[in-house]
C-alpha positions in Angstrom: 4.0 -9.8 27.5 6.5 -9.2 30.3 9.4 -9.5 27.5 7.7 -6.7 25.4 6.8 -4.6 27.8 10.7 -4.3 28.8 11.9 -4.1 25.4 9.5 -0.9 25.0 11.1 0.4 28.3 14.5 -0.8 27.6 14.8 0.8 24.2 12.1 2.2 21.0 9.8 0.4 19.4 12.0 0.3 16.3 13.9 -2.3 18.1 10.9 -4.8 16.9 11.6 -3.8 13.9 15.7 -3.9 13.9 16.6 -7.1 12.1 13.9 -7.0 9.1 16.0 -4.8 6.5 18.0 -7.4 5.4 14.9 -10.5 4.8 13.6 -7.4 2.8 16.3 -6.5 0.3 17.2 -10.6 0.1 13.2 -11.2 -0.8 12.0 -8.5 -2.6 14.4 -9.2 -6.1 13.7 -12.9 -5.6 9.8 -12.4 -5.7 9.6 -10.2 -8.6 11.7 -12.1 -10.4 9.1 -15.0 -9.7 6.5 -12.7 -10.6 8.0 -10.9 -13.7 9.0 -14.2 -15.3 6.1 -16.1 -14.7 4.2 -12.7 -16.5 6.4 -12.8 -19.1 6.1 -16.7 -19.4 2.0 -16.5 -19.0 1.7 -13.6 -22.1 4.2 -15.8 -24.1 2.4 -19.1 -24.2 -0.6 -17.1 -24.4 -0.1 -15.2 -27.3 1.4 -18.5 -28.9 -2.2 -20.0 -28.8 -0.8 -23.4 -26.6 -2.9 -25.1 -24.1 -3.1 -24.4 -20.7 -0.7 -21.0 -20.6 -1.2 -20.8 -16.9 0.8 -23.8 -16.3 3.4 -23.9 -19.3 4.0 -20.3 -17.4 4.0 -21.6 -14.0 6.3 -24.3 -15.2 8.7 -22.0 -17.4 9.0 -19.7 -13.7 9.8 -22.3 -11.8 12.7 -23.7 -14.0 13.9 -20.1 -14.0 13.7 -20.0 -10.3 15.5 -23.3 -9.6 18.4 -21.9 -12.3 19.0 -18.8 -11.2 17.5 -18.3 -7.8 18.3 -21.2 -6.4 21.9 -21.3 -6.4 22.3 -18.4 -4.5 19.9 -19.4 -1.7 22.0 -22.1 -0.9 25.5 -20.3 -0.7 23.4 -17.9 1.7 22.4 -21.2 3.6 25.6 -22.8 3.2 27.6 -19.5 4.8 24.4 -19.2 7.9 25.0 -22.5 9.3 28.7 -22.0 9.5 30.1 -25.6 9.2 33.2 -24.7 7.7 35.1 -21.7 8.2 34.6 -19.6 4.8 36.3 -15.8 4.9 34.1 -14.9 1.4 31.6 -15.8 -0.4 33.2 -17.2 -3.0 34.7 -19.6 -0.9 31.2 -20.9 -0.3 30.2 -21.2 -3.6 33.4 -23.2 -4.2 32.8 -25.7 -1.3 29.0 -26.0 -2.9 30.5 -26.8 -6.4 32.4 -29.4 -5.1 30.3 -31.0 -2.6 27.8 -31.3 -6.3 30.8 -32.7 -7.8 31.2 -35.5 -5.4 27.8 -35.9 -4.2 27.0 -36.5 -8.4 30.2 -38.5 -8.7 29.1 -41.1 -5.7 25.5 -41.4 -7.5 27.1 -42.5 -10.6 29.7 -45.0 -9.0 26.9 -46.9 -7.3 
């Protein structure tokens, strides 16, 4: 309590608020693509008379996710906890391809 009250006297009470724009823009086109594929997905199957379009569209979404979403969660990961030195993020998504690279190379030596 002591914390918040000095915050308030310290500065505005946007300050609670200061850090949240960017979880917001970073979140928001990653849920409605979740959403907006697993519609799309849902009507599909639906229309297409198959069983259970629920999960066929559940399923469907999730691949999407995992394909396109993924990916860039990781680099986003990968640059936060800051174990190597990267000046872009391209340089990121390089280190990721080749860590993939040797981390699938070791599982097919062994």
């Amino acid at each position: 309590m002591w914390l918040i009250r000095m915050l308030l006297l310290l500065s505005s009470a946007l300050s609670y608020y200061k850090g949240i724009v960017p979880p917001l823009i970073t979140e928001a086109p990653k849920r409605a693509t979740k959403f907006l594929t697993f519609e799309q997905f849902h009507l599909t199957f639906k229309q297409a008379d198959l069983p259970q379009p629920l999960l066929l569209g559940g399923a469907a979404s999730g691949i999407v996710e995992g394909t396109m979403i993924a990916p860039f969660e990781r680099v986003k990961v990968y640059l936060q906890l800051q174990r190597h030195k990267m000046a872009q993020v391209s340089d990121a998504a390089s280190m990721l391809l080749y860590d993939n690279v040797a981390t699938n190379m070791e599982f097919t030596m062994s």
